[in-house]
N, C-alpha and C positions, 0 to 999 in steps of 0.2 A: 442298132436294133438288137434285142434280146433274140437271145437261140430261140425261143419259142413265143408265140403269142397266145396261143388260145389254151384252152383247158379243157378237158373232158372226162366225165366220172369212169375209174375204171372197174367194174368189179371185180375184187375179190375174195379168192376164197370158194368159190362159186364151182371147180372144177375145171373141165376143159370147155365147156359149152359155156362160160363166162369168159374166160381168155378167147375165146375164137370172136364174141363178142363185139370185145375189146379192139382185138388184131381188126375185126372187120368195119370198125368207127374209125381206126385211122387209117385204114385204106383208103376207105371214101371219102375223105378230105373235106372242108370244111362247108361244104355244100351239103352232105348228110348227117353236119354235127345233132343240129335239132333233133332228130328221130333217132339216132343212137344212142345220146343223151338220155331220151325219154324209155328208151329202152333197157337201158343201165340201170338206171333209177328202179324200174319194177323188177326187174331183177335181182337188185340187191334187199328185197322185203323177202322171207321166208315162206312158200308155196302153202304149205300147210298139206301137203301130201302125205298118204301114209308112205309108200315106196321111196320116199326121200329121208335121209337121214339132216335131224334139226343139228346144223352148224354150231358147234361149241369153241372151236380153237381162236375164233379169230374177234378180235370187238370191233360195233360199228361205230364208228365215230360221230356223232349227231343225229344217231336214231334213238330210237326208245332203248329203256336197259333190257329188254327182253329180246332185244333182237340182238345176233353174236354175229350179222354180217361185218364188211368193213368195204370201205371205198377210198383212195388216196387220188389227188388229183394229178391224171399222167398228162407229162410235157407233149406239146404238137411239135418236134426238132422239123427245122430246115433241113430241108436235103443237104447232104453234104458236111455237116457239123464234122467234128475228130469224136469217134468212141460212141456213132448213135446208132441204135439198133436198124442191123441192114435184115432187109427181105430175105424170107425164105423161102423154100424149092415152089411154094404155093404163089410165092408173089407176092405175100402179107408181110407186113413185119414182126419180127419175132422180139415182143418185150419180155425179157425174164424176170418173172412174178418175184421174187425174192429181194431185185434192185426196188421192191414198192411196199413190201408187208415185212416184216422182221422176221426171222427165226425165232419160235419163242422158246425150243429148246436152252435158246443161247442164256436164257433171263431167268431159267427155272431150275438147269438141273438134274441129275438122276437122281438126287433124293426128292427132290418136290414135283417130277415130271408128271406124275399120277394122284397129287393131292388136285383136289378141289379148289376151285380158284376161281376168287368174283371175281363177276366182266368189270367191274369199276379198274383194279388191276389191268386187265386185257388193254382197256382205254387209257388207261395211264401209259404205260408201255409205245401202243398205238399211237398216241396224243407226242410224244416226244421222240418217236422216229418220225414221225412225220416234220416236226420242225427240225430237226437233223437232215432232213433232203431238201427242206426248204432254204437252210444257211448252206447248204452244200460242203457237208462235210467230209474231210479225205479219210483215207482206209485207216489214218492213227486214230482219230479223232472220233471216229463211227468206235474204235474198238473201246475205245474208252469211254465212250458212252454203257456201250455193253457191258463194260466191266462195272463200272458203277451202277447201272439200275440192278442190273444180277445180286451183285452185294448187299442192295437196301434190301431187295426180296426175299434173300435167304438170312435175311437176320429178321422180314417180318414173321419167316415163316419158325425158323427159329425160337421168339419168342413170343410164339403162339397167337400174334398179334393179323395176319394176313389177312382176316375176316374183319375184325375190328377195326382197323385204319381207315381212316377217311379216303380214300384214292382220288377223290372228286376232288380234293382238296389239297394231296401231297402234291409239293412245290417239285420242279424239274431236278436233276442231277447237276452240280456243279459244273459239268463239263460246259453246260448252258452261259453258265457265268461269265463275265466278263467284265475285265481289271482287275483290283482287289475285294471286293465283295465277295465273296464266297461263301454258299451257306456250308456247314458242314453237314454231311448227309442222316437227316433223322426221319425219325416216322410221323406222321400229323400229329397219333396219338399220344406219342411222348414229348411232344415241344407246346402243345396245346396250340388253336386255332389262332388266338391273338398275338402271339409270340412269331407264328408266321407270317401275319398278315403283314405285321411292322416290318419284318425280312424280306419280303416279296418284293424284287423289282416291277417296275410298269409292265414293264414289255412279256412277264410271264403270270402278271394278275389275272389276266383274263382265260386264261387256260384252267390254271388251277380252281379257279372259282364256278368251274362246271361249264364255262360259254365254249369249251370246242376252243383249236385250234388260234393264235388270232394269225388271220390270213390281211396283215397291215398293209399288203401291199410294195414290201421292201424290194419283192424279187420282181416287179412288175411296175409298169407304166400306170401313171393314173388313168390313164383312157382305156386299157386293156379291157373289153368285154369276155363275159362268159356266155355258150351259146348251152343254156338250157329251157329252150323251148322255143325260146325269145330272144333276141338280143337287148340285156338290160348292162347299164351302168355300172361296173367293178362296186364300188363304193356303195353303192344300193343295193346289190347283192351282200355283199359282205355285211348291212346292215340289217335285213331279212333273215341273213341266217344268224346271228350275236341272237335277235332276236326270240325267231324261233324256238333257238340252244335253252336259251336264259328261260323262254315260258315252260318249256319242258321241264326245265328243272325245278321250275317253282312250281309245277302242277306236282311233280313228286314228292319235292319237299313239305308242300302244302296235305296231300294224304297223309303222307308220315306225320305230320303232325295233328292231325285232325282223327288219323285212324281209331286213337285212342279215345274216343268220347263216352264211350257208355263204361257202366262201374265195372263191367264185368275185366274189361280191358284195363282199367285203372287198377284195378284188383290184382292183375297179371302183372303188370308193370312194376306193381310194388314188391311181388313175391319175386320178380326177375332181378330185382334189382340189391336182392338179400343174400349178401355176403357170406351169414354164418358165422362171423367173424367174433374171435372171442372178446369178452366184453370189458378184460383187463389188458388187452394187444396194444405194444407201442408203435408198430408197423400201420402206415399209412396205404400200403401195398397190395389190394387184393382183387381178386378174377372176379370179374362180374360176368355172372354166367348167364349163355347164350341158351334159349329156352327152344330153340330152333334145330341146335344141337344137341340133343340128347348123350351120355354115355353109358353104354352096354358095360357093366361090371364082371371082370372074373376073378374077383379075390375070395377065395375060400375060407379066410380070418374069420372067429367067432368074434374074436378083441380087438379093436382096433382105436390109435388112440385118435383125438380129435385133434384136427391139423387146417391150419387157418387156408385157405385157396388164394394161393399168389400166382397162379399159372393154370393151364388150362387140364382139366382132370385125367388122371393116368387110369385108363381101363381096368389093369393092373391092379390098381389100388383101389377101385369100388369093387364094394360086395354086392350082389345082384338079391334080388327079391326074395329067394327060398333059403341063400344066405344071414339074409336078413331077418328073416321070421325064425329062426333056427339062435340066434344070436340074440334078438329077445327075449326068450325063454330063459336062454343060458344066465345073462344079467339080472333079468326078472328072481332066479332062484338064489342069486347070489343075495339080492338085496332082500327080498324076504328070510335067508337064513342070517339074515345082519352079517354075514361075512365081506361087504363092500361100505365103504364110505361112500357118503352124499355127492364131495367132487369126482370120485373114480365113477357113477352111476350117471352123473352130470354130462361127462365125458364122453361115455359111452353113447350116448344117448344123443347127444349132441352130432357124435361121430356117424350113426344111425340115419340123424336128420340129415345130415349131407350128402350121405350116398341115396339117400330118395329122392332128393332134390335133384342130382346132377342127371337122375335116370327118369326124372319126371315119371315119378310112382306117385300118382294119385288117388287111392284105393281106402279100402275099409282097415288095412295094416296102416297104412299112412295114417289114418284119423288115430289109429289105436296106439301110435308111436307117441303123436304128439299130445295128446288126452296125459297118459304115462306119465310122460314125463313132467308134465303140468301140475299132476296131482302130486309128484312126489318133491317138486320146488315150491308147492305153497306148505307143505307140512314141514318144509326145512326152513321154510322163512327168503327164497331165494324169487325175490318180484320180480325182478329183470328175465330172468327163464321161461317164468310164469306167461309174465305179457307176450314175450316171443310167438312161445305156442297158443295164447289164446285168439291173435292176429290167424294163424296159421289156420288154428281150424275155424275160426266160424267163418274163411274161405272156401275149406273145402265142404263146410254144412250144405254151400251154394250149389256146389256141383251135383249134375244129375247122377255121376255113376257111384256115388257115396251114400251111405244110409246115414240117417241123421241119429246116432248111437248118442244117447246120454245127453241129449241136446238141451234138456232142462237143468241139468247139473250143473254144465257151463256156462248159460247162460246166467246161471242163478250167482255164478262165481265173477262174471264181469258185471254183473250190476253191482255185485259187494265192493270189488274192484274200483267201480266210480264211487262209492262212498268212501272209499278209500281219498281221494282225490276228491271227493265234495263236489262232482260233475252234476249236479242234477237235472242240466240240462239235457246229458247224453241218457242219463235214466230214462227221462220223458221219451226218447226216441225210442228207446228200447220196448219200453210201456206200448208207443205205438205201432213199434213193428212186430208182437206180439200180436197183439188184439187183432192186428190187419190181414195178415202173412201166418200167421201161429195160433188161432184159435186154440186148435184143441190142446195144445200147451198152455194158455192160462189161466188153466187154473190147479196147474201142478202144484204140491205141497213148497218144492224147493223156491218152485219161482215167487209164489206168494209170499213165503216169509221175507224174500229179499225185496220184492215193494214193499211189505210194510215196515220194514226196517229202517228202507230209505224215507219212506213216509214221514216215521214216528225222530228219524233225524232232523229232516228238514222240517219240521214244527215243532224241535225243540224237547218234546218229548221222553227223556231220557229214561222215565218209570218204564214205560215201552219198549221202547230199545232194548233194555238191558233183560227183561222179563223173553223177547223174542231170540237173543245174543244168547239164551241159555239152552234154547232147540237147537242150537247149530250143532254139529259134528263133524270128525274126519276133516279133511282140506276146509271146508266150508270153517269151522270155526276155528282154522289155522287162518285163513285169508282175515278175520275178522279182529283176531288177537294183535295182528298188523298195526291196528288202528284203535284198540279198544282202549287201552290208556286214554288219550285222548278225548274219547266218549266217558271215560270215567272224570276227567278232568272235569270236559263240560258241565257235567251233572252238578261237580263240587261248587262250579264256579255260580250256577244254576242256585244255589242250596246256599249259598253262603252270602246271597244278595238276600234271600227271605228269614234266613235263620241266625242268632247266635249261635248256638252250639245244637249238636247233635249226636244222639248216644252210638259207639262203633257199631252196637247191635244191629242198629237201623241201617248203618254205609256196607255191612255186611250184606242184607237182600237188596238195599236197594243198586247198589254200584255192581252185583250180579258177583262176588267176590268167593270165594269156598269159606274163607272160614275167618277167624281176627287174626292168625300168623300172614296173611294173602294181604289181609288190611292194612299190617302196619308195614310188611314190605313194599305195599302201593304207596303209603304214606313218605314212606323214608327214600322211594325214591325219588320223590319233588322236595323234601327236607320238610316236611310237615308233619315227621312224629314228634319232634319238640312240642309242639300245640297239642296232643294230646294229654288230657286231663284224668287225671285217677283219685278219685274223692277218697280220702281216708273210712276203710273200715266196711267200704262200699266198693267190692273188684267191677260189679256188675254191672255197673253205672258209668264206665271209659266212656268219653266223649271226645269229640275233635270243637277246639276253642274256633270258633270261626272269625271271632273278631280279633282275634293273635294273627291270624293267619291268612286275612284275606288279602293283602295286599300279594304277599307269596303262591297263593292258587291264581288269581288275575295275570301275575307277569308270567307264571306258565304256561299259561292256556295261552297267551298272545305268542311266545316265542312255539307252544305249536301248530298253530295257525301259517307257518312259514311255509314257502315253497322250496325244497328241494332242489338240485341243480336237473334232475330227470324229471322233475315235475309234477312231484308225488308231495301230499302234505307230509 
């Protein structure tokens, strides 16, 4: 016969009026399990009082994650066992709470004792002293458990990873092991989930994969009952709570993944999930930062260079808000007195963006950051930077605490943007989330000319275009310049299916060109100034042979028709 038969929930955690509890369910022996039982059980749920303070130290093991109670299941010993807890002066027995709950000093620390720490953690911890009393392990073997889970901890906490880890899902400590199998101790997040799953023995799948404890019944009779409430069947019990565990956790994982349905969240998602990351970096290595977590900046630096985020952000090293507006200005005058280059302002600027980012500054300076910088990568010719910020702000156009500053300029800049790329699909949305959402925007000057531009593109129109290509200014006819080759192509290709020849005078207004040195530099860079013709005795009369040269215009225009590896024509 096993030292103990029956089982009863004990709480703790609870203080002394849950230990006296406790003491007073195995007084009364196995005739007042049921009501001690059901007594324990509400006990271990959180009052909701204000005079009570809400329990943080300890995790409950198969409750919800917002509850920080904890229960372990205490032995019923035979009288008479060697080393079982004997009665005290009251007559009760005296179980000492520490032979049932762990020290969590032991696992955390005096550098980590005062960090913040998810209960997934608490449960993991929890989850694997508990199968440690359940194999009955001696005073080495407990210690080296200790020793090993404390190690994994202070290296998540280490590399900044303690929050990010899956805990639901980190596999036990080696000490668990048994034969030659031995995982070597990593984090979930660095071995990835597949890579554990294949590692995972049987016997500790069911833990790690969120079902709670598996209580298989090693240390117990198959017929062994537990008295909560009822007397029910071991094995039916144990199949009730896998259960219960399991729906739990797919109702949670089911919100997590459902939570995100509306754009606004989608929105968020994408901007959480923006690294910053420079766009020439061979490092595969970077923080994905926690939107939850904010960082409070005290770096006083005006200049600060741009530094890719492979760890979690140093206080230290962001610059804070009035930092920040102070440090625009300064870059701001450097680059209007042309004493800075395009990459040192890139940098800068970039470096800007990151420390708003990591401090979740989303304000009318935020829009004004990324506007900037916007405008000053399309008049350098730099579209990757461009795109970055134009994502960025017509996010924050969304937000109620933003004014929508310059809202037609931009938008006037990503519709030229999709002619850039020949979307005219995405045009048409824009078309109708104007008219829908943005009445009294269009019928601004900016936004006009960019439909009709798009318009007089997609019908071919190139007399159009290039007549409308000649209102453009500032960034607007930098974004445009991007692509106009191209549209000057078209036209030719256009021109040279109706026409023999054509006098330069004419490809001068018509292709939107300054002057005949622009022309024959357009020309000579498809190799089509050879096909220019110059009549004797007659300067004024330059024409382009179009029957020389059409097959030469047609294989250009198809080779720029091509896609890009970014996706840009």
């Amino acid at each position: 016969m096993n030292n103990y038969n029956q089982v009863t929930p004990l709480k703790l955690g609870g203080g002394t009026r849950a230990r006296a509890r406790g003491d007073a369910a195995i007084a009364a022996g196995t005739g007042s399990r049921g009501a001690a039982s059901e007594a324990g059980s509400q006990s271990c749920m959180y009052s909701g009082k204000p005079d009570e303070p809400y329990p943080t130290s300890k995790g409950c093991s198969g409750l919800p994650e917002n509850h920080h109670s904890s229960f372990v299941l205490l032995p019923q010993y035979h009288k008479g066992g060697a080393g079982l807890p004997q009665p005290n002066s009251t007559g009760t027995l005296g179980v000492p709470v520490n032979l049932y709950v762990p020290d969590y000093s032991l696992f955390f620390g005096a550098q980590n004792a005062s960090c913040d720490k998810p209960q997934s953690l608490i449960n993991w911890i929890d989850r694997q002293y508990a199968r440690g009393m359940r194999e009955k392990f001696g005073q080495a073997k407990m210690a080296t458990f200790v020793d090993q889970a404390s190690k994994l901890v202070s290296r998540a906490y280490a590399a900044g990873k303690v929050w990010q880890n899956d805990w639901l899902r980190q596999p036990d400590v080696p000490v668990f092991n048994r034969g030659s199998n031995v995982r070597p101790m990593q984090l979930v997040c660095e071995i990835g989930t597949s890579s554990v799953g294949r590692k995972r023995n049987s016997s500790s799948s069911a833990e790690t994969l969120g079902r709670g404890p598996s209580w298989d019944g090693s240390d117990l009779h198959s017929n062994t009952t537990v008295t909560l409430g009822k007397q029910v069947d071991s094995s039916q019990a144990k199949g009730k709570k896998r259960k219960a565990l399991s729906e739990q956790d797919r109702k949670r994982l089911r919100l997590e993944r459902f939570a995100s349905n509306s754009d606004a969240a989608k929105r968020t998602r994408r901007s959480d999930d923006e690294d910053y990351s420079n766009l020439n970096a061979t490092s595969n290595h970077s923080y994905k930062f926690d939107k939850n977590r904010p960082v409070v900046g005290r770096c006083r630096t005006l200049e600060k260079r741009y530094l890719r985020l492979t760890s979690e952000p140093d206080p230290e090293k962001v610059r804070p808000l009035d930092v920040l507006e102070k440090a625009y200005e300064f870059i701001m005058n450097k680059y209007r007195s042309k004493e800075a280059t395009y990459p040192y302002v890139c940098d800068q600027f970039k470096s800007m963006r990151q420390d708003l980012k990591v401090q979740i500054i989303e304000n009318d300076f935020t829009l004004k950051v990324y506007q900037t910088h916007a405008r000053i990568a399309l008049v350098n010719g730099d579209l990757g930077e461009y795109n970055q910020c134009q994502g960025s702000i017509m996010e924050l156009y969304e937000r109620d605490n933003v004014a929508k500053h310059h809202f037609s300029e931009f938008m006037s800049y990503r519709i030229l943007y999709y002619l850039l790329t020949e979307d005219h699909a995405a045009i048409d949305e824009l078309r109708l989330k104007i008219l829908t959402e943005h009445v009294d925007q269009s019928a601004d000057t900016t936004i006009r000319l960019a439909f009709e531009m798009a318009q007089a593109q997609a019908q071919g129109d190139y007399h159009t275009f290039m007549k409308l290509y000649a209102q453009t200014v500032g960034p607007m006819r930098a974004l445009v310049n991007e692509f106009i080759k191209r549209e000057r192509l078209r036209a030719l290709k256009t021109m040279c299916s109706a026409y023999k020849q054509l006098r330069l005078t004419f490809l001068v207004s018509e292709l939107s060109l300054k002057d005949e040195d622009e022309t024959f530099k357009f020309l000579n860079d498809f190799d089509l100034f050879n096909s220019v013709v110059l009549p004797e005795g007659d300067a004024d009369t330059m024409y382009l042979n179009f029957k020389e040269c059409r097959a030469k215009i047609m294989d250009h225009y198809n080779k720029s028709m091509k896609v890009d590896i970014k996706g840009q024509k």
